[in-house]
PAZAGU-924987 format. One record per residue: x, y negated, z negated of N, C-alpha, C in turn; residue number from 1; residue in one letter. Coordinates in steps of 0.001 Angstrom, whole numbers. Each point is the difference from the previous one (the first is absolute). Example, Ala and Ser with C-alpha at 12.3 -4.5 7.8 and 13.67 -1.06 7.14 Angstrom:
<pavo n_x="13190" n_y="5690" n_z="-7800" ca_x="-890" ca_y="-1190" ca_z="0" c_x="900" c_y="-1200" c_z="0" n="1" res="a"/>
<pavo n_x="-350" n_y="-1050" n_z="720" ca_x="820" ca_y="-1190" ca_z="-60" c_x="-770" c_y="-1090" c_z="-730" n="2" res="s"/>
// end
This chain:
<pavo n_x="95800" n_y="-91719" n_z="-112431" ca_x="487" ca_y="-12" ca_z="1374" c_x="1482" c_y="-313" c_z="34" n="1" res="x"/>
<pavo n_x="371" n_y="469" n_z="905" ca_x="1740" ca_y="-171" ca_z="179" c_x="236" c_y="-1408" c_z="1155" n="2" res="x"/>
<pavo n_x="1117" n_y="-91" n_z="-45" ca_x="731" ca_y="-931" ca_z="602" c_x="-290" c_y="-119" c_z="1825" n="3" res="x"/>
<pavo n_x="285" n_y="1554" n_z="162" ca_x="-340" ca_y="694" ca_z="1369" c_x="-1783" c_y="150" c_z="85" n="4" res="x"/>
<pavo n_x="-542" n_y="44" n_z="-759" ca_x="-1513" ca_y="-86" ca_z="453" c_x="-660" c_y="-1102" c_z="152" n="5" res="x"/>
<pavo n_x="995" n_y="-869" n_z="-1253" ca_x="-799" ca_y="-1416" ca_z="92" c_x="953" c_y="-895" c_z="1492" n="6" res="x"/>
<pavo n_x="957" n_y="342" n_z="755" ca_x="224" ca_y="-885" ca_z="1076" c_x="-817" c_y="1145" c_z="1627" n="7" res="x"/>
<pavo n_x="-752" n_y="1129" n_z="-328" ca_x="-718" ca_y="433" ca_z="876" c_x="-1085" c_y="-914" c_z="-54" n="8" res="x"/>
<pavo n_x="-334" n_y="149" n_z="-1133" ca_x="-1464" ca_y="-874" ca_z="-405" c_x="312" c_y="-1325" c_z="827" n="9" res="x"/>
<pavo n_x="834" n_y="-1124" n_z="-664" ca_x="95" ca_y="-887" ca_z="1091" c_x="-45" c_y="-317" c_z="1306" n="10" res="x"/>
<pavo n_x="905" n_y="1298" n_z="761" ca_x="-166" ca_y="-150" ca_z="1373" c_x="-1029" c_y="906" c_z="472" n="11" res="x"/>
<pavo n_x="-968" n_y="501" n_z="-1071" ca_x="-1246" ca_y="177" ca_z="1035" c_x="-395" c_y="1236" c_z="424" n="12" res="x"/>
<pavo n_x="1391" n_y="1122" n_z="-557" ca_x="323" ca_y="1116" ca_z="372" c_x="-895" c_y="939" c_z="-1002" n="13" res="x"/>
<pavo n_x="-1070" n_y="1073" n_z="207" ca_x="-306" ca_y="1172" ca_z="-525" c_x="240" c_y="790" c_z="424" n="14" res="x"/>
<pavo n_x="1163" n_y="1036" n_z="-878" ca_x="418" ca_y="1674" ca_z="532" c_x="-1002" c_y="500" c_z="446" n="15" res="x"/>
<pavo n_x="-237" n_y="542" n_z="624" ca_x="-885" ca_y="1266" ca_z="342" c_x="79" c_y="1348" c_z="-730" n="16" res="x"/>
<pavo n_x="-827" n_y="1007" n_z="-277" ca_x="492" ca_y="961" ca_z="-475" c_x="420" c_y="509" c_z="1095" n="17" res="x"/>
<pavo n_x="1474" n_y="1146" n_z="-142" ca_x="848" ca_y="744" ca_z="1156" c_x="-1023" c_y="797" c_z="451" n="18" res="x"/>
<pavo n_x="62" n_y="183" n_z="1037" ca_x="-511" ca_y="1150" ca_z="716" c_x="578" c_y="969" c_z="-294" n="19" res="x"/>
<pavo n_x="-558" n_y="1520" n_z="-12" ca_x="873" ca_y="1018" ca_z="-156" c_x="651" c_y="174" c_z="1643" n="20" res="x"/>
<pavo n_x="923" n_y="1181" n_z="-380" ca_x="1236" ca_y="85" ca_z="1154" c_x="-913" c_y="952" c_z="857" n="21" res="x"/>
<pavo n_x="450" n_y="-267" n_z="1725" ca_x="-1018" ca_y="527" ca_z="1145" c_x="951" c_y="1064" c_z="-130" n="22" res="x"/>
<pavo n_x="1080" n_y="639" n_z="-198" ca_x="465" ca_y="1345" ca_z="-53" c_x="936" c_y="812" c_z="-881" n="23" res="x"/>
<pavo n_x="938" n_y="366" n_z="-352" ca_x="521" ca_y="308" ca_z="-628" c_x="1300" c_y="-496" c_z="-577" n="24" res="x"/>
<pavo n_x="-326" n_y="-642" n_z="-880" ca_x="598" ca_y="-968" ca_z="-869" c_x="93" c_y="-1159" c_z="-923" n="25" res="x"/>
<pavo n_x="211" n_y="-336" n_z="-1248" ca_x="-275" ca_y="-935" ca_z="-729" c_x="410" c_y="-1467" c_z="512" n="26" res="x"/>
<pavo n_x="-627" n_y="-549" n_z="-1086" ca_x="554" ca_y="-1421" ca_z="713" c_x="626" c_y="-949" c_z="-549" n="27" res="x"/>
<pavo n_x="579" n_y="754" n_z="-1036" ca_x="1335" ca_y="-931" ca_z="-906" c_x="287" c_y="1062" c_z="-638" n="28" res="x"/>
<pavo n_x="1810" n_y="-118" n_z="-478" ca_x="320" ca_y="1238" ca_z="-477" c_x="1394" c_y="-1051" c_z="-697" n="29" res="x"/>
<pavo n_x="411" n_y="88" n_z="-1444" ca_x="903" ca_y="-372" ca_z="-641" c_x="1146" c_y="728" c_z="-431" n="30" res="x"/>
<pavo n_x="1133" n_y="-756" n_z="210" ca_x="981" ca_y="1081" ca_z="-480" c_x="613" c_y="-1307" c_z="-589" n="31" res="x"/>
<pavo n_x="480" n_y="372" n_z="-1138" ca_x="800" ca_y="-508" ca_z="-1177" c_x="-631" c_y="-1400" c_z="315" n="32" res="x"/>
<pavo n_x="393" n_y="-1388" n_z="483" ca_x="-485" ca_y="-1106" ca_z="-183" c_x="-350" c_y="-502" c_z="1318" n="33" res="x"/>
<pavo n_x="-461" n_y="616" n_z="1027" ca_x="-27" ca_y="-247" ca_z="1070" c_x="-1312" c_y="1153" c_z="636" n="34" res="x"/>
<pavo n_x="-1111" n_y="-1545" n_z="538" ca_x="-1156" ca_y="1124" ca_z="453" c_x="194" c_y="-124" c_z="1406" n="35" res="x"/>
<pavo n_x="-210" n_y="1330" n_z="1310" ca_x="-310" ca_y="-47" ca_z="898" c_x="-1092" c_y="155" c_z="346" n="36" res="x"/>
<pavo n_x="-242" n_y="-664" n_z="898" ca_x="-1863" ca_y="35" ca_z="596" c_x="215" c_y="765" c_z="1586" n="37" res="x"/>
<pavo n_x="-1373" n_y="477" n_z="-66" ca_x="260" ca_y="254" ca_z="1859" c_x="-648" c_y="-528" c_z="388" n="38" res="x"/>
<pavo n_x="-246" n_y="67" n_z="967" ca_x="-193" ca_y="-1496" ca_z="1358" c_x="-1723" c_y="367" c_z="43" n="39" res="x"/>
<pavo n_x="-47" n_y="-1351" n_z="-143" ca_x="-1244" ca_y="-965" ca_z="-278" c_x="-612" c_y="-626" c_z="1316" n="40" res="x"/>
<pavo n_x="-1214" n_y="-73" n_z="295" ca_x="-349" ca_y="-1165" ca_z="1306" c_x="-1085" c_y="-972" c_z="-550" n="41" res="x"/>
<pavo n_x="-708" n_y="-206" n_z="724" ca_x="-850" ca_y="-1123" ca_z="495" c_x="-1247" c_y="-19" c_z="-581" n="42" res="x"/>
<pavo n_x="-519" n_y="880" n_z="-760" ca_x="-1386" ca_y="795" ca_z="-166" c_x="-678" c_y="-1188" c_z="-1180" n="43" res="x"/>
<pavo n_x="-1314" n_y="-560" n_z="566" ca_x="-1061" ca_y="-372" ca_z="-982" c_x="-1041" c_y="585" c_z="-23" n="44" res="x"/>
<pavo n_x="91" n_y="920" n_z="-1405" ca_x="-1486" ca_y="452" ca_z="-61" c_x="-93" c_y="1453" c_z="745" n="45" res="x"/>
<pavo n_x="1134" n_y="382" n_z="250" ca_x="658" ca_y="1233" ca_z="550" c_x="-243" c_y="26" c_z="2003" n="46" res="x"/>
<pavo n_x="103" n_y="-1036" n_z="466" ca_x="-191" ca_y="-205" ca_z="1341" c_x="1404" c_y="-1372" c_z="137" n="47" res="x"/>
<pavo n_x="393" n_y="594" n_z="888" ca_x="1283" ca_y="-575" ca_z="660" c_x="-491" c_y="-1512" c_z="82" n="48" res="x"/>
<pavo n_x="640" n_y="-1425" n_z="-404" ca_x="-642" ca_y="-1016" ca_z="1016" c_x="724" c_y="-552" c_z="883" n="49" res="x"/>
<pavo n_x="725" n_y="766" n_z="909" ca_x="298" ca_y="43" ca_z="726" c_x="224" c_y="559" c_z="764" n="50" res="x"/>
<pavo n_x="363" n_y="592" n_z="1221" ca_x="627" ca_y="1506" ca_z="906" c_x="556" c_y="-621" c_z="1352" n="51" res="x"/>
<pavo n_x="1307" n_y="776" n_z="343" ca_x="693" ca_y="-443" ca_z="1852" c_x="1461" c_y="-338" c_z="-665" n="52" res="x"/>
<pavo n_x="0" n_y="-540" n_z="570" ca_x="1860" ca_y="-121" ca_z="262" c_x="4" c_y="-1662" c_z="70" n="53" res="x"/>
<pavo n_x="1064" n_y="-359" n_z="-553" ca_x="-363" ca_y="-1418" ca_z="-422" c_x="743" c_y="-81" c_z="1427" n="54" res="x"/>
<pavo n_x="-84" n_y="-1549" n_z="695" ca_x="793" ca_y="-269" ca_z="1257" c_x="-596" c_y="515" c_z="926" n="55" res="x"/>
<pavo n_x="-1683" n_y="338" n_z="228" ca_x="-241" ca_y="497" ca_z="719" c_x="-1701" c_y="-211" c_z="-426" n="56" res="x"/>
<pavo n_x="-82" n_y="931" n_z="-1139" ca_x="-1525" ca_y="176" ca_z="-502" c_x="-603" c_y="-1347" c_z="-792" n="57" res="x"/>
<pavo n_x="1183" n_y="-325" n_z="-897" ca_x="229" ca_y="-1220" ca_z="-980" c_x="1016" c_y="-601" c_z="55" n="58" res="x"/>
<pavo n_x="-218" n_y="-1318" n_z="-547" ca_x="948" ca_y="-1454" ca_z="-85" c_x="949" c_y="122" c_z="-1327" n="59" res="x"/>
<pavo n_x="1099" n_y="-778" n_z="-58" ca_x="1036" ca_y="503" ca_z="-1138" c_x="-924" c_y="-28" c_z="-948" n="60" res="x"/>
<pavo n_x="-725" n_y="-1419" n_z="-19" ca_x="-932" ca_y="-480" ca_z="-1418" c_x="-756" c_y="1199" c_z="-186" n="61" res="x"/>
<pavo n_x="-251" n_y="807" n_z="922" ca_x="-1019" ca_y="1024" ca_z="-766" c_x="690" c_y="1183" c_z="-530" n="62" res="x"/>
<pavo n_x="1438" n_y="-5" n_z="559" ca_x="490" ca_y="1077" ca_z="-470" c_x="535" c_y="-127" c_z="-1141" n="63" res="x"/>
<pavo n_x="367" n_y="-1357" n_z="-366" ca_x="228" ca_y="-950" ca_z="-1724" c_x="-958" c_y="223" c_z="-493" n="64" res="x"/>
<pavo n_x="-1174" n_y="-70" n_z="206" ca_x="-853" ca_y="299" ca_z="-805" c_x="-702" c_y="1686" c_z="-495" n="65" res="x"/>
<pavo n_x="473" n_y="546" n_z="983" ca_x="-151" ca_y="1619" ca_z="-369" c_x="1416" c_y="726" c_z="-778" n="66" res="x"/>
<pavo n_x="1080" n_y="-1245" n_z="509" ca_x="758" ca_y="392" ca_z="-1404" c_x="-356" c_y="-221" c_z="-1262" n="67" res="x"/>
<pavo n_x="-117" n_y="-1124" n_z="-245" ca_x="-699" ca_y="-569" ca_z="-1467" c_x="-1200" c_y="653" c_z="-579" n="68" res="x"/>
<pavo n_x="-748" n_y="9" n_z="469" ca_x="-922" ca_y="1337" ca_z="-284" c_x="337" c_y="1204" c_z="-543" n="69" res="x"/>
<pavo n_x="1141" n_y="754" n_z="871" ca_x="973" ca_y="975" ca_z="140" c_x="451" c_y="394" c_z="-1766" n="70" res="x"/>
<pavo n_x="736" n_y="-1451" n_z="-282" ca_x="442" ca_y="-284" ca_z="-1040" c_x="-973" c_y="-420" c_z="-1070" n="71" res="x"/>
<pavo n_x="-1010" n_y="-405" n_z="276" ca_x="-854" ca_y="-323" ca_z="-1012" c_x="-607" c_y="1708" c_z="-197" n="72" res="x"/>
<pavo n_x="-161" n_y="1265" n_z="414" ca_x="-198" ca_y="1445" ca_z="-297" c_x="1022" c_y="293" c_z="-565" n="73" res="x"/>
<pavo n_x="1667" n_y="-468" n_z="901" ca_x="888" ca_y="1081" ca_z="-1252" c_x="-10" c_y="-812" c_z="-1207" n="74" res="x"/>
<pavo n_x="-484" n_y="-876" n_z="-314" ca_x="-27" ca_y="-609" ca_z="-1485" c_x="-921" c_y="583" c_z="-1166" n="75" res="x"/>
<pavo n_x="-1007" n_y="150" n_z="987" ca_x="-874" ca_y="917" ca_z="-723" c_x="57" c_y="1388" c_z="-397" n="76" res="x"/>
<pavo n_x="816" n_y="539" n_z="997" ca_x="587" ca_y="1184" ca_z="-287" c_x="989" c_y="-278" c_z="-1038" n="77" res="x"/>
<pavo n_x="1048" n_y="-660" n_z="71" ca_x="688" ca_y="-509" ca_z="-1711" c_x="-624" c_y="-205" c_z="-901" n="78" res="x"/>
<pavo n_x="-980" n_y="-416" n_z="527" ca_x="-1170" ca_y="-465" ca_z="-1918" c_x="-274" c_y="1290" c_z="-155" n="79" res="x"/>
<pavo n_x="-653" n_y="1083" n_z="899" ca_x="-447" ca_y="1069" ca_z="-333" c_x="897" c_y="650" c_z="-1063" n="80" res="x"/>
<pavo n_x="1062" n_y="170" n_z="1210" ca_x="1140" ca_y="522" ca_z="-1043" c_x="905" c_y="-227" c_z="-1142" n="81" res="x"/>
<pavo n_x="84" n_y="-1079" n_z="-101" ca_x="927" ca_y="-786" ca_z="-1074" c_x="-1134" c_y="-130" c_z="-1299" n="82" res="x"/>
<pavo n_x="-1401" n_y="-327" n_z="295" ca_x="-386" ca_y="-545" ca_z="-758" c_x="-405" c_y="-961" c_z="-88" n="83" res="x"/>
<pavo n_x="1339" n_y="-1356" n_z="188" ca_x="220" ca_y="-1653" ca_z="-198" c_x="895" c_y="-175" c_z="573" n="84" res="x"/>
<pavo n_x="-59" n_y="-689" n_z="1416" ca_x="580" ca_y="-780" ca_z="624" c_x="1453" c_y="-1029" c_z="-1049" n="85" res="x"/>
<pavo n_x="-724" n_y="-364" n_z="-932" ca_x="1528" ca_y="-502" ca_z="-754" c_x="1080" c_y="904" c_z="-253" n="86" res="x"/>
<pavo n_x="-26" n_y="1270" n_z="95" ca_x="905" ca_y="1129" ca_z="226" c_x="1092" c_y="-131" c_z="520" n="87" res="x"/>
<pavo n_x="-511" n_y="-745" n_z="1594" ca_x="740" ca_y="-359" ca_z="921" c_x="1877" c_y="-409" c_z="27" n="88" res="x"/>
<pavo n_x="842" n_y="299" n_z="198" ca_x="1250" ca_y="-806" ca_z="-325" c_x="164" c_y="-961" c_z="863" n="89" res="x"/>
<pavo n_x="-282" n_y="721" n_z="1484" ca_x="691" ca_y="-53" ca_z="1115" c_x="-505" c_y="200" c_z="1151" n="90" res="x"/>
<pavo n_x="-301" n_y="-374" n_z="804" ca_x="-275" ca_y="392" ca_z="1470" c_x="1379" c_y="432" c_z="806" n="91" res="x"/>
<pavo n_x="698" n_y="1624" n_z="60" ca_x="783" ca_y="-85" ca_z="586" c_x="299" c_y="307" c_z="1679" n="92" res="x"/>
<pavo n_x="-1140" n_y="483" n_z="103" ca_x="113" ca_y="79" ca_z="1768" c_x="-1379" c_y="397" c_z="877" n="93" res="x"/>
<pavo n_x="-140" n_y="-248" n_z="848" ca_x="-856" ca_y="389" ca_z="926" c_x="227" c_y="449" c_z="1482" n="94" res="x"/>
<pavo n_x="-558" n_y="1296" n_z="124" ca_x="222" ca_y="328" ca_z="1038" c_x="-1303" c_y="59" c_z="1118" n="95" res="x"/>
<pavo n_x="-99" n_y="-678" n_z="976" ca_x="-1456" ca_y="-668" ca_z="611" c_x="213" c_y="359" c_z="1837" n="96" res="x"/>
<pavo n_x="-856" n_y="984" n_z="165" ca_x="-142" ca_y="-167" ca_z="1252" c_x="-1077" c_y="-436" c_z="1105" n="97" res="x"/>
<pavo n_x="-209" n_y="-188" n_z="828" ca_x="-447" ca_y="-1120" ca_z="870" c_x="-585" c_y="600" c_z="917" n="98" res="x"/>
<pavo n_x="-1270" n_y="635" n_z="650" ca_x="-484" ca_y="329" ca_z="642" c_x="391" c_y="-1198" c_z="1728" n="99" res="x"/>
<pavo n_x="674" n_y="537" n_z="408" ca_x="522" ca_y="-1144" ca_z="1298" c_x="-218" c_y="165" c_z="1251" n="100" res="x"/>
<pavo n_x="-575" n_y="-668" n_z="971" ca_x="222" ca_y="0" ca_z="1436" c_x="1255" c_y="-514" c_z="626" n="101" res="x"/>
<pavo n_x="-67" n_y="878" n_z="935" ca_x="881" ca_y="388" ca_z="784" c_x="1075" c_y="-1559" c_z="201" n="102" res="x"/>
<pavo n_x="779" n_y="215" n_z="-275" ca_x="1252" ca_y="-1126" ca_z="206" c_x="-530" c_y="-1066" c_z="-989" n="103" res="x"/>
<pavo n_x="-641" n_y="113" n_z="-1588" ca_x="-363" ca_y="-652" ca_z="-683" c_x="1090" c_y="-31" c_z="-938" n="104" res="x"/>
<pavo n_x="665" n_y="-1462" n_z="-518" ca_x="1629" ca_y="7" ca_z="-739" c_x="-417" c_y="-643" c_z="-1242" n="105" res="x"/>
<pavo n_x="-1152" n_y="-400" n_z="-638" ca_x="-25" ca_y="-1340" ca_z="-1002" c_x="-944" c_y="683" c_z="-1218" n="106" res="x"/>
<pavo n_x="304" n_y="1693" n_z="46" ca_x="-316" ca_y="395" ca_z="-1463" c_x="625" c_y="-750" c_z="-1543" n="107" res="x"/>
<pavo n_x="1417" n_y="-372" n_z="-473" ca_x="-201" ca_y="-897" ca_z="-894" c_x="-1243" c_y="-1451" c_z="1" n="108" res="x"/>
<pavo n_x="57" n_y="286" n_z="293" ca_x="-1253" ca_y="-1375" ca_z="572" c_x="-1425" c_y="415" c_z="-909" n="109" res="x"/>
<pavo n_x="-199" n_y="953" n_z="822" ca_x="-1181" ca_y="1020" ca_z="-758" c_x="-168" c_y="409" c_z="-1382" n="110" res="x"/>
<pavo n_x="1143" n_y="215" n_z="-565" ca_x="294" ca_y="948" ca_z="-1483" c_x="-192" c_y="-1492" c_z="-607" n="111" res="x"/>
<pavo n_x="262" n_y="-1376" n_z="128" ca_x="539" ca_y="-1187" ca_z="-821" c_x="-987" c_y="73" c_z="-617" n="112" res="x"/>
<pavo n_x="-1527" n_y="141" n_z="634" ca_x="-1208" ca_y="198" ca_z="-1010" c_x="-148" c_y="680" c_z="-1082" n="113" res="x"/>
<pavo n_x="999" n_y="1327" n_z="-2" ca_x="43" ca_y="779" ca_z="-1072" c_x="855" c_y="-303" c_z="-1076" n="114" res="x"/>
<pavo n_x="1371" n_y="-448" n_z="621" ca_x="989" ca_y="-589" ca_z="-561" c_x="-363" c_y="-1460" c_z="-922" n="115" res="x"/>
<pavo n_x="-692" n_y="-543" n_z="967" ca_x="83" ca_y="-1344" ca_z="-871" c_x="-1076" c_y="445" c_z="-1196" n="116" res="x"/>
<pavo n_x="-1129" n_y="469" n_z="173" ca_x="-1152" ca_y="671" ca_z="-922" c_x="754" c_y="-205" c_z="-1425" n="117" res="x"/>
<pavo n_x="973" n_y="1302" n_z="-38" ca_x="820" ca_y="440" ca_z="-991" c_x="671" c_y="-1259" c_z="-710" n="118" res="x"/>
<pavo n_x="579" n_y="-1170" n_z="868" ca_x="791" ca_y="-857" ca_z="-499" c_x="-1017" c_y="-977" c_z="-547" n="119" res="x"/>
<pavo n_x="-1804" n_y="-105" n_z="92" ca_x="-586" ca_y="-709" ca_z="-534" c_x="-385" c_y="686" c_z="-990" n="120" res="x"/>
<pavo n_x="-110" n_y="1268" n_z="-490" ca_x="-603" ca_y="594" ca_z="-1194" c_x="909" c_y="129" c_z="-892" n="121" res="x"/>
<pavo n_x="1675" n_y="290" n_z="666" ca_x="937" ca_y="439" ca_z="-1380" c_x="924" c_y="-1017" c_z="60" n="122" res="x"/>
<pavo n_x="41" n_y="-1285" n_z="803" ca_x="1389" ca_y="-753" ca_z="-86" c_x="1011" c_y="520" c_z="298" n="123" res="x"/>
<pavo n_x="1273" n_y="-346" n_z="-585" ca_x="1234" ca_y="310" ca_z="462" c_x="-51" c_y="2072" c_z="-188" n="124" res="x"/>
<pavo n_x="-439" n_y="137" n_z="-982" ca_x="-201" ca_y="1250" ca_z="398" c_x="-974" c_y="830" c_z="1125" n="125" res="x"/>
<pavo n_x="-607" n_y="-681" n_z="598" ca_x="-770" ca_y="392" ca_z="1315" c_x="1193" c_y="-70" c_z="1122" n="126" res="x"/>
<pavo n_x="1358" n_y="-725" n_z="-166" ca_x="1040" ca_y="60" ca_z="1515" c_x="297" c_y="1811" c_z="-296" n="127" res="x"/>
<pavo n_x="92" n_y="433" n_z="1435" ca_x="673" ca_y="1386" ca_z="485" c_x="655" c_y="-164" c_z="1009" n="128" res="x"/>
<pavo n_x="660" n_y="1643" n_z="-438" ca_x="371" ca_y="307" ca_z="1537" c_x="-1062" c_y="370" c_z="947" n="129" res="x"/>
<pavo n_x="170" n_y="52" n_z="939" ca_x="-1285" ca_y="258" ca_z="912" c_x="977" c_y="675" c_z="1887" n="130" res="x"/>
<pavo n_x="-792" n_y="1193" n_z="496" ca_x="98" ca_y="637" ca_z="1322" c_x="-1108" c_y="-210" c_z="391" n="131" res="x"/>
<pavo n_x="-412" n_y="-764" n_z="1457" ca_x="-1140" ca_y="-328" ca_z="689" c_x="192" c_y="588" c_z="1208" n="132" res="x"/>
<pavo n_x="-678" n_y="1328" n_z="272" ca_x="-47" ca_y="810" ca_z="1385" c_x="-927" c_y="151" c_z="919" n="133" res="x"/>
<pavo n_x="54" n_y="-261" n_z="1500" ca_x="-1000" ca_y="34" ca_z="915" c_x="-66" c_y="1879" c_z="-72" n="134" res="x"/>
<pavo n_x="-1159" n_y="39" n_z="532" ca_x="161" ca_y="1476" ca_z="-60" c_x="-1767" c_y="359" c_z="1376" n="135" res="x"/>
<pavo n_x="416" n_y="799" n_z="512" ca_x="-784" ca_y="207" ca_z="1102" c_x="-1364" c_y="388" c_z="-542" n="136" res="x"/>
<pavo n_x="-579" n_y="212" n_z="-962" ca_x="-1329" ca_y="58" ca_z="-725" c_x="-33" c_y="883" c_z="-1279" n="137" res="x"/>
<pavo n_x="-797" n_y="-804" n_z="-1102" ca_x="61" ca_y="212" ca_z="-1187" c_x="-1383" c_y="829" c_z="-308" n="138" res="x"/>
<pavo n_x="-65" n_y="1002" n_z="-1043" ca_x="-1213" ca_y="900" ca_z="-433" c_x="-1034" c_y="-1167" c_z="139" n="139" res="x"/>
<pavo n_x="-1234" n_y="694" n_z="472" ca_x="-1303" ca_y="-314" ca_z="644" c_x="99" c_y="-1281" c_z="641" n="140" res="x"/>
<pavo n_x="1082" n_y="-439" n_z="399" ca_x="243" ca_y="-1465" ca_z="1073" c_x="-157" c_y="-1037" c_z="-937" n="141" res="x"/>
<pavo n_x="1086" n_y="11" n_z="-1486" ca_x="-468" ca_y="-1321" ca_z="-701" c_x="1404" c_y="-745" c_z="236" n="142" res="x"/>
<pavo n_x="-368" n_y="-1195" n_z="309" ca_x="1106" ca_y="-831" ca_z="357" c_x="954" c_y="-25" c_z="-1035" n="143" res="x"/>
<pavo n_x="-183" n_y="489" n_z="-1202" ca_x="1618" ca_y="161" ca_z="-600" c_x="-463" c_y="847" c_z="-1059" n="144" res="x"/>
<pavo n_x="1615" n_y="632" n_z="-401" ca_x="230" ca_y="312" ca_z="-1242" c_x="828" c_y="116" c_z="-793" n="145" res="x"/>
<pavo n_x="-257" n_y="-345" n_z="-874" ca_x="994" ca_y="-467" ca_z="-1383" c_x="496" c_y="1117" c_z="-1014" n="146" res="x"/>
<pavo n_x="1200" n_y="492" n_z="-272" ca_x="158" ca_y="321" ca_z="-1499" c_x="1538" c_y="-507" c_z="-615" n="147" res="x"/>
<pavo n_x="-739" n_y="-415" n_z="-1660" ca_x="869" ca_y="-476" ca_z="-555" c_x="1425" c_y="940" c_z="-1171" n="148" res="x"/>
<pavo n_x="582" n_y="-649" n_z="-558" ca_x="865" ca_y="240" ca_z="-994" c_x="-620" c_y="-1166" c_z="-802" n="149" res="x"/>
<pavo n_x="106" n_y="555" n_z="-1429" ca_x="-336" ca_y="-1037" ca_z="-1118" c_x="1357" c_y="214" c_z="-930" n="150" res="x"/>
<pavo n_x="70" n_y="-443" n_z="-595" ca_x="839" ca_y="-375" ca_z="-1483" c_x="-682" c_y="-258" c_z="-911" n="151" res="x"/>
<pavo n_x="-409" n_y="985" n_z="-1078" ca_x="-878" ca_y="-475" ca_z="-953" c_x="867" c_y="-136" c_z="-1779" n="152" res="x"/>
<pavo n_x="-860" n_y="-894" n_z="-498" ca_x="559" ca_y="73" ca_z="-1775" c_x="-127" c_y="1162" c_z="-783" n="153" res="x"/>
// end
């Protein structure tokens, strides 16, 4: 076991296997040392656990928590792809949008679940950059979605 499996193990965390993609397109793609993922949601067991517009349907806490989730799939999608999570270099960015009601402003708020996730599995290499966007509704109404940039060894 690696470094990265054995501090999942601790906090409790089992990848899921990825779901395959609902349309046309993969779901990590590498170029030279840097993997992109495409945007990831909420799904356990291939059912959303969540749906609505946070600020309206759901409370920040739930929308923290459908980030983290969020992030606990694109990880799995990295294991898929990488292999081993110890791969990892870097967490360099995330781009996360926010399923929002109407005059709803406190999407960073929301993503921190995803964000902080990262900073408990990889440490100083879990800090990014990060874009957190309200957006008037996300594919099949999941309160967010995530895709990353990696930096790998």
């Amino acid at each position: 076991m690696g470094v990265i499996s054995d501090r999942l193990k601790q906090l409790g965390i089992v990848l899921p296997e990825p779901l395959p993609p609902v349309a046309i397109y993969v779901p990590a793609v590498t170029v030279n040392n840097l993997v992109y993922t495409s945007g990831n949601d909420c799904r356990i067991d291939g059912r959303l656990m969540y749906e609505g517009k946070v600020g309206i349907d759901l409370t920040i806490e739930q929308g923290q928590q459908a980030s983290r989730q969020t992030m606990i799939n694109l990880l799995a999608v990295l294991q898929a792809h990488l292999g081993d999570l110890d791969r990892v270099e870097r967490i360099i960015k995330l781009l996360a949008f926010v399923n929002s009601a109407p005059g709803f402003a406190e999407q960073p708020y929301v993503i921190n679940g995803a964000s902080g996730l990262l900073e408990e599995v990889f440490g100083e290499a879990g800090k990014h950059a990060r874009s957190a966007i309200g957006t008037s509704d996300l594919p099949f109404h999941t309160p967010v979605e995530i895709e990353m940039i990696v930096q790998i060894k």
